[in-house]
Backbone bond lengths (Angstrom), bond angles and torsions (degrees), N, CA, C in turn:
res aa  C-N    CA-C-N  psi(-1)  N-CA   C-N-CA  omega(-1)  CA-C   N-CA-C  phi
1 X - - - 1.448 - - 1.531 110.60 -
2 X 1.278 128.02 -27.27 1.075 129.30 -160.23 1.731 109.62 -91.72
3 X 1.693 98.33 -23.05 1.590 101.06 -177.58 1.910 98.89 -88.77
4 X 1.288 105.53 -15.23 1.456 105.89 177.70 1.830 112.03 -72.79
5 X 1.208 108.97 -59.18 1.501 117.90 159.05 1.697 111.70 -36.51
6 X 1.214 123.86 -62.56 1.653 127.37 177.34 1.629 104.70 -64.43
7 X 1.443 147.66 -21.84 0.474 150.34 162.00 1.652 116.43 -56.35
8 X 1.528 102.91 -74.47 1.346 95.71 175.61 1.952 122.58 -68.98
9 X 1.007 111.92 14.52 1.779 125.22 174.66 1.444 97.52 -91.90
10 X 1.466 129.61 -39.40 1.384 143.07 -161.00 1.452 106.45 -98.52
11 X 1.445 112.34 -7.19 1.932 115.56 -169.99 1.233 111.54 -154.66
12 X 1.550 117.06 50.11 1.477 127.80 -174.13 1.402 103.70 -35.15
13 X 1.391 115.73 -48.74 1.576 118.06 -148.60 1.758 87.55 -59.63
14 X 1.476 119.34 -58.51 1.505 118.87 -175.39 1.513 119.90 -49.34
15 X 1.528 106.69 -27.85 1.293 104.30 -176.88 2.004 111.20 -76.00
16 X 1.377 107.37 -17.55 1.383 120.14 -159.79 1.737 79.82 -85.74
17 X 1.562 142.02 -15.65 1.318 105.41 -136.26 1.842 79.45 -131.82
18 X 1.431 107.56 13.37 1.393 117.88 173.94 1.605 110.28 -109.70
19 X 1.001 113.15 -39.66 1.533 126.37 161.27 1.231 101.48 -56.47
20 X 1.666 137.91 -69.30 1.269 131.96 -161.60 2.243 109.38 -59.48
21 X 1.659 92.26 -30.20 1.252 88.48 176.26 1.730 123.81 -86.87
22 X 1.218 98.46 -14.78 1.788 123.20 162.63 1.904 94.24 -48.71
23 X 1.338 90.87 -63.42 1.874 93.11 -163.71 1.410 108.00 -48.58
24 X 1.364 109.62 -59.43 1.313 126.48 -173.69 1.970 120.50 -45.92
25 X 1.351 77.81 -40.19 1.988 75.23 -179.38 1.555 115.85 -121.75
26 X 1.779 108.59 1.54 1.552 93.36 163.70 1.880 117.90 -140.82
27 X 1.753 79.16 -2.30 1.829 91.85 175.34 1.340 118.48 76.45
28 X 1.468 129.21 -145.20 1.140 133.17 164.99 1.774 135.05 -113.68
29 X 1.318 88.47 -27.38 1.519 115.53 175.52 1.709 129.60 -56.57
30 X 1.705 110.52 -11.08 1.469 126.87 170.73 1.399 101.93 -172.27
31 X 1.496 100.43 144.35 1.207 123.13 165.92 1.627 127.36 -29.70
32 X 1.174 118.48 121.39 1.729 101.69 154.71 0.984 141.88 -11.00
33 X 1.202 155.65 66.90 1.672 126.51 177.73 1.656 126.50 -96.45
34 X 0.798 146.33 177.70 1.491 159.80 -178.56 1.361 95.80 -60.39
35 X 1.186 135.09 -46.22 1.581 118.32 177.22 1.506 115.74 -75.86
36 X 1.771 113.13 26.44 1.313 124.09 164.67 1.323 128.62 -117.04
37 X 1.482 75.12 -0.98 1.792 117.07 -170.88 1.762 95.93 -49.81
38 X 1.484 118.58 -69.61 1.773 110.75 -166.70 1.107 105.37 -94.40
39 X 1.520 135.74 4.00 1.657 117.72 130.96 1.198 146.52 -34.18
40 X 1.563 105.11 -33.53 1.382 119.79 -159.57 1.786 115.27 -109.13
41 X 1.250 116.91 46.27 1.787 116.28 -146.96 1.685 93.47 -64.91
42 X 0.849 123.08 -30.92 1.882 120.68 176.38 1.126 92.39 -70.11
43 X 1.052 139.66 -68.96 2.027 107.92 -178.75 1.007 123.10 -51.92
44 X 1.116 115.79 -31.07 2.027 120.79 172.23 1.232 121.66 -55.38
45 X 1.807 115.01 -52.00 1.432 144.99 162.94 1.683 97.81 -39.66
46 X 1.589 108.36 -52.21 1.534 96.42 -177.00 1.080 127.07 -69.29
47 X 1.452 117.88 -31.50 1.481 130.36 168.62 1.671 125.78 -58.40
48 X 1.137 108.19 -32.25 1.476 123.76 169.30 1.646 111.57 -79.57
49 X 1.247 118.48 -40.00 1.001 98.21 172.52 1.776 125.66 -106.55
50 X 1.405 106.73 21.86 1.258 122.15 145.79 1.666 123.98 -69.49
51 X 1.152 111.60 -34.70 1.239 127.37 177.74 1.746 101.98 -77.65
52 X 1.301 133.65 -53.91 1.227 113.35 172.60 1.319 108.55 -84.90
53 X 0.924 159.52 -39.73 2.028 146.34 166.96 1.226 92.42 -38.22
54 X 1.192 132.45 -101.05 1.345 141.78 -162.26 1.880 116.11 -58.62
55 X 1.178 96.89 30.29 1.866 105.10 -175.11 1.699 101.00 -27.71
56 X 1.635 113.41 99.04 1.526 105.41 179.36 1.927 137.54 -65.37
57 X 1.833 80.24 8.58 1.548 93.91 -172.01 1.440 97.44 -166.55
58 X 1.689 101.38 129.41 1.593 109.72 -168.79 1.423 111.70 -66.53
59 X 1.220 116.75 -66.09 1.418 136.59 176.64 1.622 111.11 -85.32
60 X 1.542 138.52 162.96 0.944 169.95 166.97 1.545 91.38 -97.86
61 X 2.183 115.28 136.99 1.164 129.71 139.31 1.551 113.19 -25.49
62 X 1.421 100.60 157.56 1.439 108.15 158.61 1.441 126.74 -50.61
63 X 0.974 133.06 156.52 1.497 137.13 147.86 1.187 110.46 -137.96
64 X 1.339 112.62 175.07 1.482 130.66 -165.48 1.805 105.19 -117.85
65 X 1.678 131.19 130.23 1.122 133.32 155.04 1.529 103.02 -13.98
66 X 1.297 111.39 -174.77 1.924 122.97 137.15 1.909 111.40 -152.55
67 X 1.413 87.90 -3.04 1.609 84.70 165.41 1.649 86.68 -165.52
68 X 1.266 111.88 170.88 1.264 163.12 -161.82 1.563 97.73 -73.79
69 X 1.564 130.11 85.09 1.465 140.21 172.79 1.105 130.41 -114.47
70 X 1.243 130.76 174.48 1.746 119.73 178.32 1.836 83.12 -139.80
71 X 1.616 82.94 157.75 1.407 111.22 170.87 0.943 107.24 -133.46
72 X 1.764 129.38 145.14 1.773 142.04 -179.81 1.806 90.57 8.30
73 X 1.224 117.85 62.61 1.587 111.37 152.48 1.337 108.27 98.71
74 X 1.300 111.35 -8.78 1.453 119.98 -167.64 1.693 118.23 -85.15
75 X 1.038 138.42 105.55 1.842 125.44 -172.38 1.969 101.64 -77.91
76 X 1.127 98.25 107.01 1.929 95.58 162.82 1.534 112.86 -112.21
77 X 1.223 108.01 123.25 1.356 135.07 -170.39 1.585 89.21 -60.39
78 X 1.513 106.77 153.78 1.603 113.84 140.00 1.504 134.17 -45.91
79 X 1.163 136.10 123.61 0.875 163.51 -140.74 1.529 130.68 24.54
80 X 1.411 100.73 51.39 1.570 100.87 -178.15 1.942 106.75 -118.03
81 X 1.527 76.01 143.12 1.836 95.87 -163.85 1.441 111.90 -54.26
82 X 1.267 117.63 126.43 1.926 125.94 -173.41 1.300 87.63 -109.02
83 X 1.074 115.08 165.75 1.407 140.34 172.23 1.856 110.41 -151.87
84 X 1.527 114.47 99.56 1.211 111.76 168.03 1.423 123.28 -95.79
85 X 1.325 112.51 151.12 1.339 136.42 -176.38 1.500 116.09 -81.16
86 X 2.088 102.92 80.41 1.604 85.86 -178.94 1.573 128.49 -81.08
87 X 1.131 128.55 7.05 1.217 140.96 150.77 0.984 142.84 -60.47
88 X 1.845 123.19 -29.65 1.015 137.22 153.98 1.436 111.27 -80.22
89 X 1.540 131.99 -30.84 1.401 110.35 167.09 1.636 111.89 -87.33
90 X 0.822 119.24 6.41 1.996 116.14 155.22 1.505 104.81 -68.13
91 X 1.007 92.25 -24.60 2.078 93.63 -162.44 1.584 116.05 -128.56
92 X 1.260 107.37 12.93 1.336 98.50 149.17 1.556 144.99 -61.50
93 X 1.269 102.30 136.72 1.618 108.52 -172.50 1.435 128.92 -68.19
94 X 1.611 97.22 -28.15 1.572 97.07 -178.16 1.304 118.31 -97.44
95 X 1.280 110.19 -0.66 1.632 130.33 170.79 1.576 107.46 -91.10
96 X 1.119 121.33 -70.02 1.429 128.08 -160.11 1.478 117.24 -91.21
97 X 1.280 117.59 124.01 1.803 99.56 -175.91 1.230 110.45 -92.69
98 X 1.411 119.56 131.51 1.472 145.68 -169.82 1.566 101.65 58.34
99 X 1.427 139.85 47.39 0.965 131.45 -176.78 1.778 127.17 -45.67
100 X 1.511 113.11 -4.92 1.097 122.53 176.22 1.629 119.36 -82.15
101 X 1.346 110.35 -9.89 1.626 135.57 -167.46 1.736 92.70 -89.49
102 X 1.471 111.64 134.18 1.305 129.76 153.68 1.646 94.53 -78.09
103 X 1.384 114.20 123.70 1.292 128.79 -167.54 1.113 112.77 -139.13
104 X 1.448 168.14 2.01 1.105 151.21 -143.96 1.621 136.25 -54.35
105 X 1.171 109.64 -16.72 2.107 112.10 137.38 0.954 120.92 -33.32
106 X 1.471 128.60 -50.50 1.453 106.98 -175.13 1.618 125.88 -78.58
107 X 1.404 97.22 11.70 1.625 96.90 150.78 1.188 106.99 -99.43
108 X 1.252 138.00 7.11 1.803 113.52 172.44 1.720 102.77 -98.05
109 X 1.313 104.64 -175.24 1.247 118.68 169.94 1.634 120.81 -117.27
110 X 1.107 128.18 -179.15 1.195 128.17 -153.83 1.976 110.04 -64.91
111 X 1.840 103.18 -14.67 1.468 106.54 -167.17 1.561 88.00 -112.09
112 X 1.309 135.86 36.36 1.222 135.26 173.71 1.570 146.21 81.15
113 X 1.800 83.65 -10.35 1.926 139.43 -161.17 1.652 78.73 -64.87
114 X 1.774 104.07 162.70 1.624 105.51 164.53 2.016 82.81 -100.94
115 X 1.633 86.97 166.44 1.419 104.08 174.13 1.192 103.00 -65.48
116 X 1.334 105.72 162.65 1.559 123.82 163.31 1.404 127.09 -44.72
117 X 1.009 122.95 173.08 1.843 101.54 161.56 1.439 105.28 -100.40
118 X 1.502 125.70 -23.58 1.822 111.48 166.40 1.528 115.85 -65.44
119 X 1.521 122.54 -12.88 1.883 107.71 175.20 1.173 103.33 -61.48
120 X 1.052 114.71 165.39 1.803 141.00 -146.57 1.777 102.32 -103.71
121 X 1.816 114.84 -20.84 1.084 108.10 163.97 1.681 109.21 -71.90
122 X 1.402 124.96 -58.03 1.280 115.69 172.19 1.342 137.03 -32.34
123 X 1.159 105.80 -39.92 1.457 135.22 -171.14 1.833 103.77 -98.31
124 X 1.230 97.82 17.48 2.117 101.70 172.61 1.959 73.68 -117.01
125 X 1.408 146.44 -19.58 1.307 123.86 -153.51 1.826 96.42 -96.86
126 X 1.487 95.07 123.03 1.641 109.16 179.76 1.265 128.21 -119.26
127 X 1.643 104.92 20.61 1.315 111.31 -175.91 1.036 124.31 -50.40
128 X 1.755 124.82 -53.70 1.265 129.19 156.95 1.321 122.73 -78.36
129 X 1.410 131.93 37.31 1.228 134.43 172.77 1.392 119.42 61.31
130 X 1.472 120.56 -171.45 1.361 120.52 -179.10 1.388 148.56 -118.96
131 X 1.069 150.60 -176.92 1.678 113.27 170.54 1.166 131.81 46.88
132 X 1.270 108.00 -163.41 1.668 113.00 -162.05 1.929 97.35 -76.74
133 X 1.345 115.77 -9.73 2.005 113.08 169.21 1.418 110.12 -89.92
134 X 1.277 115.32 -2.61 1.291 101.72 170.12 1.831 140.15 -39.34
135 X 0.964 149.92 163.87 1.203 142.78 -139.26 1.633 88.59 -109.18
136 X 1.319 98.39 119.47 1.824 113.61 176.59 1.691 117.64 -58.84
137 X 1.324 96.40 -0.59 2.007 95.84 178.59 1.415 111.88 -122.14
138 X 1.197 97.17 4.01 1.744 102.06 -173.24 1.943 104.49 -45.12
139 X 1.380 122.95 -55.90 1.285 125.27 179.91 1.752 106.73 -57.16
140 X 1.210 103.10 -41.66 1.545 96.41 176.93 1.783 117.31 -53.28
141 X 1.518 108.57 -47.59 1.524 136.51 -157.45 1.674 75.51 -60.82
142 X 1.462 116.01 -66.79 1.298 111.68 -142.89 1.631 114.42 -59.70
143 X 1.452 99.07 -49.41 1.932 117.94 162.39 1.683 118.28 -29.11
144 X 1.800 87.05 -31.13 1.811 94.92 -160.95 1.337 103.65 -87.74
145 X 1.374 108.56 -24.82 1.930 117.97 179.33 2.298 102.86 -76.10
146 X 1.385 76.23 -40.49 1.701 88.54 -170.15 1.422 105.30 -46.77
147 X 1.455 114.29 -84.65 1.025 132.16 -165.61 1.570 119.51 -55.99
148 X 1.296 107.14 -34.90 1.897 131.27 179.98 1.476 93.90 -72.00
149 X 1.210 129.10 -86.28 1.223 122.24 -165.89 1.612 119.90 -37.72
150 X 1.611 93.26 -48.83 2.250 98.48 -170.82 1.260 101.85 -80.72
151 X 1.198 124.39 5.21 1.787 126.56 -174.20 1.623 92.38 -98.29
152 X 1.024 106.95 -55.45 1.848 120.83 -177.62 1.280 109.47 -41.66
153 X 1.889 107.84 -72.49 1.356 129.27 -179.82 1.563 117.58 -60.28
154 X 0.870 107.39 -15.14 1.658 109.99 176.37 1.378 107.68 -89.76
155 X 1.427 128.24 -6.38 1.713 117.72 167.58 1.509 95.48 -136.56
156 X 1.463 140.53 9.74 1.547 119.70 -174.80 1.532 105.62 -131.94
157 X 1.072 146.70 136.38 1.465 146.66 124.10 1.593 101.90 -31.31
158 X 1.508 99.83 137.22 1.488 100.10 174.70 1.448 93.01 -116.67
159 X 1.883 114.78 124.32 1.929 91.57 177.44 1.293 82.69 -154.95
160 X 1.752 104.18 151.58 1.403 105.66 174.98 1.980 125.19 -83.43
């Protein structure tokens, strides 16, 4: 929550264009809730790509192989401990364009929609990890950005 808040202090224009979509689909008269949740795909867009800008954790835990793979030339046996770099795949160059840019468009699509969750940009986001180790609060985390931020932004200017 706190890199979401610094975020929008650091990206007025985004913060102006989450508020304007705040107005638009829940007004002033009640709170946000989650059933405003897939109204709002530019707050979503922001949330996703809060999660890769602000990667809240460099590396990923260990894991274990489960069969016998190679990487760029490399042979890794079954069950030997990997450790990926989720920071460097938030910010890769040959994947992400301008990956150094707070961007949140490049989760929409051409009609303004957020992506799917099978596009391949979604599916580069590893904040909460993957598979069945994935991080048991991820639905909580996301609720906690959702609701905190459009609750905030719907009565405050955020400015430094």
């Amino acid at each position: 929550m706190y890199t979401a808040l610094a975020a929008m202090v650091n990206f007025p224009e985004v913060q102006k264009k989450i508020q304007e979509e705040i107005q638009r689909v829940v007004g002033k008269d009640r709170l946000p809730g989650l059933e405003d949740r897939n109204k709002m795909p530019y707050s979503r867009a922001v949330e996703l790509e809060l999660y890769r800008y602000y990667t809240p954790i460099g590396a990923a835990g260990p894991r274990n192989t489960t069969q016998d793979c190679s990487y760029k030339g490399y042979s890794i046996p079954k069950g030997t401990k990997v450790i990926y770099n989720v920071w460097r795949v938030h910010h890769d160059e040959s994947f992400w364009e301008n990956p150094f840019t707070f961007d949140p468009t490049r989760f929409l699509d051409d009609n303004g929609d957020l992506l799917p969750p099978e596009d391949e940009k979604r599916q580069r986001l590893l904040t909460f990890g993957v598979g069945k180790r994935s991080c048991i609060g991820e639905k909580l985390a996301r609720v906690r950005i959702f609701l905190g931020l459009t609750s905030i932004l719907q009565n405050f200017d955020l400015a430094s």
